[in-house]
C-alpha positions as CSV (number, residue, x, y, z in Angstrom):
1,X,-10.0,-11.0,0.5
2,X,-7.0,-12.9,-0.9
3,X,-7.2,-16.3,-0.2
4,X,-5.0,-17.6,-2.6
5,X,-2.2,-16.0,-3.7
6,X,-2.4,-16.9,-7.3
7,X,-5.8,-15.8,-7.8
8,X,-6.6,-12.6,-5.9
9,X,-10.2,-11.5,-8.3
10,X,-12.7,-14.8,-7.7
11,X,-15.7,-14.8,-8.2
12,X,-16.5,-14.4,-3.9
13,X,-14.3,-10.8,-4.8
14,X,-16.5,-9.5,-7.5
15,X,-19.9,-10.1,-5.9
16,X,-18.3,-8.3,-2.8
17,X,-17.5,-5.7,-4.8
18,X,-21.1,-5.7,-6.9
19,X,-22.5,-5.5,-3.4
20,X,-21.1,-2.6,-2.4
21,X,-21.2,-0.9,-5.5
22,X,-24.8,-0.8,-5.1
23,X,-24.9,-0.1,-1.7
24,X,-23.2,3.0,-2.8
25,X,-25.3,3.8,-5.9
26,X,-28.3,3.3,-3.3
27,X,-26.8,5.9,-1.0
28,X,-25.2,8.3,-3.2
29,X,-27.7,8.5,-5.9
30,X,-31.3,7.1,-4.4
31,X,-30.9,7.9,-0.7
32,X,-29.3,11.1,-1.1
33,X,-30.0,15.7,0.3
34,X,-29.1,17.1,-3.1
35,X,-28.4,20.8,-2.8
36,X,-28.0,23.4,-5.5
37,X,-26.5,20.6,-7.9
38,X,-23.1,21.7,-5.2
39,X,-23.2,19.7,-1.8
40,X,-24.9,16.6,-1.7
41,X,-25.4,15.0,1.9
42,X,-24.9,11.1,1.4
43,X,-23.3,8.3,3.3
44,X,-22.4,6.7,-0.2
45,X,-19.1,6.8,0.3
46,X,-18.4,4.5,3.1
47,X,-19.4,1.9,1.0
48,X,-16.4,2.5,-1.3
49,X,-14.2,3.1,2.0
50,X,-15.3,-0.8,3.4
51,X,-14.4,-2.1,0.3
52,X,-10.8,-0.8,0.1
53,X,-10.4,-1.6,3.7
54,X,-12.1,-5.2,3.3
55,X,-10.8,-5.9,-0.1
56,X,-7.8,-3.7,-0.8
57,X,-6.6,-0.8,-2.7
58,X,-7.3,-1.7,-5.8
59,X,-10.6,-3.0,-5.3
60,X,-11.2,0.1,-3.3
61,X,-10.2,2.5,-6.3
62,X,-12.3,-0.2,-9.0
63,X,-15.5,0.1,-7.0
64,X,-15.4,3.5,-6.6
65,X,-14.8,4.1,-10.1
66,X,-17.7,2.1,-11.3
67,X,-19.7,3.2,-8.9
68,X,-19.1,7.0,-10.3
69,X,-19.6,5.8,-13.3
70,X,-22.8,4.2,-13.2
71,X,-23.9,7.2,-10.7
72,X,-23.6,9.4,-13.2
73,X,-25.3,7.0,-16.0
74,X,-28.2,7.3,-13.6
75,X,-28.3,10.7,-12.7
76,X,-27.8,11.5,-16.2
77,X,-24.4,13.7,-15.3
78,X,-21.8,13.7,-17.9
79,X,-18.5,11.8,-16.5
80,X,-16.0,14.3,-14.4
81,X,-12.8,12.6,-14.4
82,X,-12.0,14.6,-11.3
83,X,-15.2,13.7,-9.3
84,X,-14.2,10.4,-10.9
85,X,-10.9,10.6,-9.5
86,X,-11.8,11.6,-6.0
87,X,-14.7,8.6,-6.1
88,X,-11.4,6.3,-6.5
89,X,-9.2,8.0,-3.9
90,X,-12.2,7.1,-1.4
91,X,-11.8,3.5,-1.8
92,X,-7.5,4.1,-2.1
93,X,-6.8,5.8,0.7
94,X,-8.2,4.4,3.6
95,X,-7.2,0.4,2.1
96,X,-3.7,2.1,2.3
97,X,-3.1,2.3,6.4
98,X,-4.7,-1.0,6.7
99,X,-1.1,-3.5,6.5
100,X,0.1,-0.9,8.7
101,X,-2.6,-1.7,11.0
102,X,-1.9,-5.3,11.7
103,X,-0.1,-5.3,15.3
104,X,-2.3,-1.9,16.1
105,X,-4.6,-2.2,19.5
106,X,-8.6,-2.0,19.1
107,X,-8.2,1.8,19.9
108,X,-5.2,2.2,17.4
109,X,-6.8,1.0,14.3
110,X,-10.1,2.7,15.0
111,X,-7.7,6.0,15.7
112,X,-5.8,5.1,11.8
113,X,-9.0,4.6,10.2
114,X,-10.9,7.8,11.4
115,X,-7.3,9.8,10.3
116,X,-7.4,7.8,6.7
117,X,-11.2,8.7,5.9
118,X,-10.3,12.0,6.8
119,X,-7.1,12.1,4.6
120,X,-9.5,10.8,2.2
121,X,-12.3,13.7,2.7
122,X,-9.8,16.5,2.7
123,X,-8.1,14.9,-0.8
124,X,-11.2,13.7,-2.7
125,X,-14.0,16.0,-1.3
126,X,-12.9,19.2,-0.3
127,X,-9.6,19.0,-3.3
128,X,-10.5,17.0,-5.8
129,X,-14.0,17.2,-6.2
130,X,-13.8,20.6,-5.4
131,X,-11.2,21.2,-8.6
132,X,-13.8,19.1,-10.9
133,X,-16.7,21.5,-10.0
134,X,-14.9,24.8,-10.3
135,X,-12.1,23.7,-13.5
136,X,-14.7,21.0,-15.4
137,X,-18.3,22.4,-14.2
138,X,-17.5,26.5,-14.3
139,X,-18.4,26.9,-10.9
140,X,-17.0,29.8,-8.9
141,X,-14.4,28.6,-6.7
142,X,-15.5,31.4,-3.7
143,X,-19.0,30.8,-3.9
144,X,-19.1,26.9,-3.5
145,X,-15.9,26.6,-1.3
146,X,-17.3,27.8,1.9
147,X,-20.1,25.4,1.8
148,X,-17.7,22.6,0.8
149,X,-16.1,22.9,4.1
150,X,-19.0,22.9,6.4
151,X,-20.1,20.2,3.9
152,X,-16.7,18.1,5.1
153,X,-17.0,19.2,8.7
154,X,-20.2,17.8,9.3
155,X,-20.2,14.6,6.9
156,X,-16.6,13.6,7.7
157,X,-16.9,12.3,11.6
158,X,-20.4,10.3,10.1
159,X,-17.8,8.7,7.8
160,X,-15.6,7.9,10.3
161,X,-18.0,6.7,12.9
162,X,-20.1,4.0,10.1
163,X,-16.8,3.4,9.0
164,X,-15.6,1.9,12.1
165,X,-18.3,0.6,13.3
166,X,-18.6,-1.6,10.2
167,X,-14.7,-2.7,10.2
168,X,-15.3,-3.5,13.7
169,X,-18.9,-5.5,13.2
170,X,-19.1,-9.3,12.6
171,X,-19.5,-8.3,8.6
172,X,-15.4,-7.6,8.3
173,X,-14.8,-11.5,9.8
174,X,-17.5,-12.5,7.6
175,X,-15.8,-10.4,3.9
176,X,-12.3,-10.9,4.5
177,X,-12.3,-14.7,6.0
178,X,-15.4,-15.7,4.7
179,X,-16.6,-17.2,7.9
180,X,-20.3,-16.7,8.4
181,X,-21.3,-17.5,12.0
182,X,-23.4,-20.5,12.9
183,X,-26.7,-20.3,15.1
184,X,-27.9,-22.4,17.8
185,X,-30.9,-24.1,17.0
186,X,-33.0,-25.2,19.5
């Protein structure tokens, strides 16, 4: 989303951003399988992965940070700088492979971004997040773990699959150009 070199947060950046903040907030906190306070099933955070992929690292890690934040504002969850951390590394991690990605086929790009969400699942869900529950929360690291990976083994090829589907939709033309497309009318 930069346009112009010298000025890389407008105003079109932030309201992308707000957008997807709330998208996640809706899908992380609203539309959300809560189980045992451990595993939660959610698609919240392929809105943090579009918007490192569409906007870039650092809007990535920003959006996922505030949307942690205000998650937990919500929920009424104290803040866990780890869960905190891994809610960046969502938005990070898959924004990283992207310049990598420019002379990459149709097949190629959808092949790096399924292997960056699932860089980023391993690191923020089943590490991270992991770490924050068992050294910040008190829970037992053998009793949550094993859930935790069925937990990533089932959620992770959901993220990968919306995630493509959205960089490859008319909505990735429409963030990072800001080209909306025209109708016909009759």
């Amino acid at each position: 989303m930069q346009k112009n070199n010298n000025q890389y947060w407008n105003v079109t950046t932030i309201v992308y951003m707000a957008l997807l903040v709330a998208l996640n907030l809706v899908m992380s906190r609203v539309l959300v399988i809560d189980i045992a306070g451990v595993y939660r099933i959610t698609v919240g955070p392929v809105a943090i992965i579009m918007a490192g992929l569409w906007l870039g690292p650092v809007c990535g890690g920003v959006c996922g940070m505030t949307a942690d934040i205000i998650g937990c504002f919500m929920k009424g969850y104290a803040v866990n700088p780890l869960i905190t951390l891994a809610a960046v590394l969502w938005g990070v991690i898959p924004a990283l492979i992207k310049p990598q990605m420019a002379g990459w086929t149709r097949k190629g790009k959808i092949i790096g971004i399924s292997v960056s969400v699932a860089v980023s699942a391993v690191l923020s869900s089943l590490i991270v997040t992991t770490a924050g529950l068992v050294w910040i929360l008190g829970y037992n690291f053998y009793a949550i773990f094993p859930g935790r990976v069925v937990q990533f083994l089932i959620m992770t090829p959901i993220y990968c699959v919306l995630s493509n589907l959205l960089y490859f939709s008319p909505l990735t033309n429409i963030v990072m150009n800001g080209a909306i497309p025209r109708t016909r009318r009759a």
